[in-house]
N, C-alpha and C positions, 0 to 999 in steps of 0.2 A: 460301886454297885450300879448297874445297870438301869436304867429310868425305863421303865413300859414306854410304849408309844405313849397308848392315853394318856399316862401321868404327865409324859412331855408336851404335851396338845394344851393340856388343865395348864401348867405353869405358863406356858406362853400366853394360853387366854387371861390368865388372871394378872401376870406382866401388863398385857396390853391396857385392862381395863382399868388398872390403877395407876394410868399414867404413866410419867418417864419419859416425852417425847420433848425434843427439845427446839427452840426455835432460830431463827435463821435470822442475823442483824442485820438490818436495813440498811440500805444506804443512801447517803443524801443526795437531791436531783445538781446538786454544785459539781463536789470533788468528789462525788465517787466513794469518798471515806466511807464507816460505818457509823451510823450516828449512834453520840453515846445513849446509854440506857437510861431511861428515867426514872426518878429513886422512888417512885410509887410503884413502879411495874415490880410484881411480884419475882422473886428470886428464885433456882433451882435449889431445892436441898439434898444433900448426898444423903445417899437410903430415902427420899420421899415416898419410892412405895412400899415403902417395909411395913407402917400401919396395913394399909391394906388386906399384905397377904395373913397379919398377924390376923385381921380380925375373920378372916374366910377360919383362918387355922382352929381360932378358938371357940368356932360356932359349930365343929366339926366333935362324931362322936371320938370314943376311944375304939380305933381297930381292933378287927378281932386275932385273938394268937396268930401266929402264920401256921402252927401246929395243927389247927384246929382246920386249916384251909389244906391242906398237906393230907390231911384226914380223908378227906370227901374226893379227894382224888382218883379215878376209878381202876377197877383190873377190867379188861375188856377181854373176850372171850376172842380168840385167835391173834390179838396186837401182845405184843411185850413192850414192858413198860420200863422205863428207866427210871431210877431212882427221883420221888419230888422234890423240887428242890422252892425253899421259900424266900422272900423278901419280905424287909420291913423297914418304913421312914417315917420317922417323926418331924423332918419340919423339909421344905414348907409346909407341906402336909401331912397329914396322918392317915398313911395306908398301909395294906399287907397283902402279900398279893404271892400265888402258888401254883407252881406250872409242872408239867410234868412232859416226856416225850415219847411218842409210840411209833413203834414199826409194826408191818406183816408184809415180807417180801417187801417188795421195791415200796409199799406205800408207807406213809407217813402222818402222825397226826401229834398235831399239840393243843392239850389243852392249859387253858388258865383259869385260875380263881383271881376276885381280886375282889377287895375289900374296901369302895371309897370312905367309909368313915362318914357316911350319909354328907359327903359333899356332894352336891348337885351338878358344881361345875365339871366333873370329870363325866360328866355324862354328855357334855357337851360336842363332844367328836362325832357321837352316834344319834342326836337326835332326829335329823333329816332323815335318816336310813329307818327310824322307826316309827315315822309319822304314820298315822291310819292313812291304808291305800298307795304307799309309795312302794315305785316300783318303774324300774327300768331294765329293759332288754335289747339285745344288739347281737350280731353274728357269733362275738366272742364267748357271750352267755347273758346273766342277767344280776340283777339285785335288788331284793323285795323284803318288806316288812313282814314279819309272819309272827306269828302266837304260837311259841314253842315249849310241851311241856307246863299249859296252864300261863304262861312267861310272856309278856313281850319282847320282841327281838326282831334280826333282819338275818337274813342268808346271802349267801352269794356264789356265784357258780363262773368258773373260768373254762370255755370249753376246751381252749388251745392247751392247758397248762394241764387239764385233768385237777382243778383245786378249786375246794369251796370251804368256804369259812361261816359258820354260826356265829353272832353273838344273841345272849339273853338277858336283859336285865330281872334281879332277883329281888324280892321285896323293896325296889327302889333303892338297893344298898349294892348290891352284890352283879359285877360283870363276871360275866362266866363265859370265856370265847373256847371254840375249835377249828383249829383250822387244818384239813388233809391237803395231801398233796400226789400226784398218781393215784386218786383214787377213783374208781369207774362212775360217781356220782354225790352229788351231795348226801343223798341220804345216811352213809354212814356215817358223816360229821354231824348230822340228827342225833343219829341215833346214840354217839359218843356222851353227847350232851342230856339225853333223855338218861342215859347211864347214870349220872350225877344222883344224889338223892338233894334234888332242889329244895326238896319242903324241908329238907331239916338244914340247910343253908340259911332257909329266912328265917329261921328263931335263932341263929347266934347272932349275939351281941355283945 
């Protein structure tokens, strides 16, 4: 099964912060050898980070169905939609997560659901992009924080490629991206996401 980005972002942070680096043997200023190790210097353990990601794991809620994310998935008025299709992992983490695919002529959009299971750490990819006031632009386009939908979130806009991508976080739980592509502005990947019924997003649990 396929890892989301995010999800792949989440394990590498939570990899990195539980340790696992290993150090590099000295050598003495004589021969050059590696001086042996000293039996008080702490030792590596195979799986040392495994507590770790257990204890993120078990602090986390229980996902919600992917059925349920699969649900909320929308018909949009001129795009066709392909069939949603879902995911679901229980370990390292516990999430669930539902995407679907749209066309209208040449353009394209996809959305997702996803479900971190109120882990915080998978929020970690998007924090900087939805600080209050952030925001940067350039010839090629721009990318800003914005309040989408009642929601906070950030957008972003590609001028050369014609593609902009929403994301929203939902009740602090729940990532909800779109992203088009040849489409004449961002506003329809807005408006994709405005499609969504967000308020009944944040009461499942």
């Amino acid at each position: 099964m396929r890892i989301p980005q995010a999800f792949a972002s989440l394990i590498l942070i939570a990899g990195i912060g539980c340790g696992g680096g290993q150090s590099t043997p000295s050598t003495s200023s004589s021969g050059g050898q590696a001086a042996p190790a000293s039996s008080t210097a702490p030792q590596a353990t195979p799986g040392a980070a495994a507590p770790g990601l257990s204890q993120v794991a078990q602090s986390q809620a229980k996902p919600v169905d992917v059925e349920l994310l699969k649900g909320l998935l929308p018909e949009m008025s001129g795009w066709t939609r392909t069939r949603p299709r879902g995911e679901q992992m229980n370990t390292p983490f516990a999430i669930s997560n539902a995407k679907a695919h749209y066309t209208m002529g040449e353009s394209t959009m996809d959305i997702e659901i996803t479900d971190s299971a109120l882990n915080q750490m998978i929020f970690a990819p998007f924090a900087m992009f939805m600080a209050s006031g952030y925001e940067e632009r350039s010839d090629e386009g721009y990318k800003k924080a914005a309040t989408i939908a009642g929601s906070p979130g950030f957008e972003s806009w590609e001028k050369g490629a014609n593609r902009g991508e929403v994301t929203v976080i939902v009740a602090n739980r729940f990532v909800v991206q779109a992203k088009g592509r040849r489409v004449p502005s961002v506003d329809p990947v807005k408006k994709a996401i405005e499609t969504i019924d967000l308020a009944k997003l944040a009461t499942l649990k």
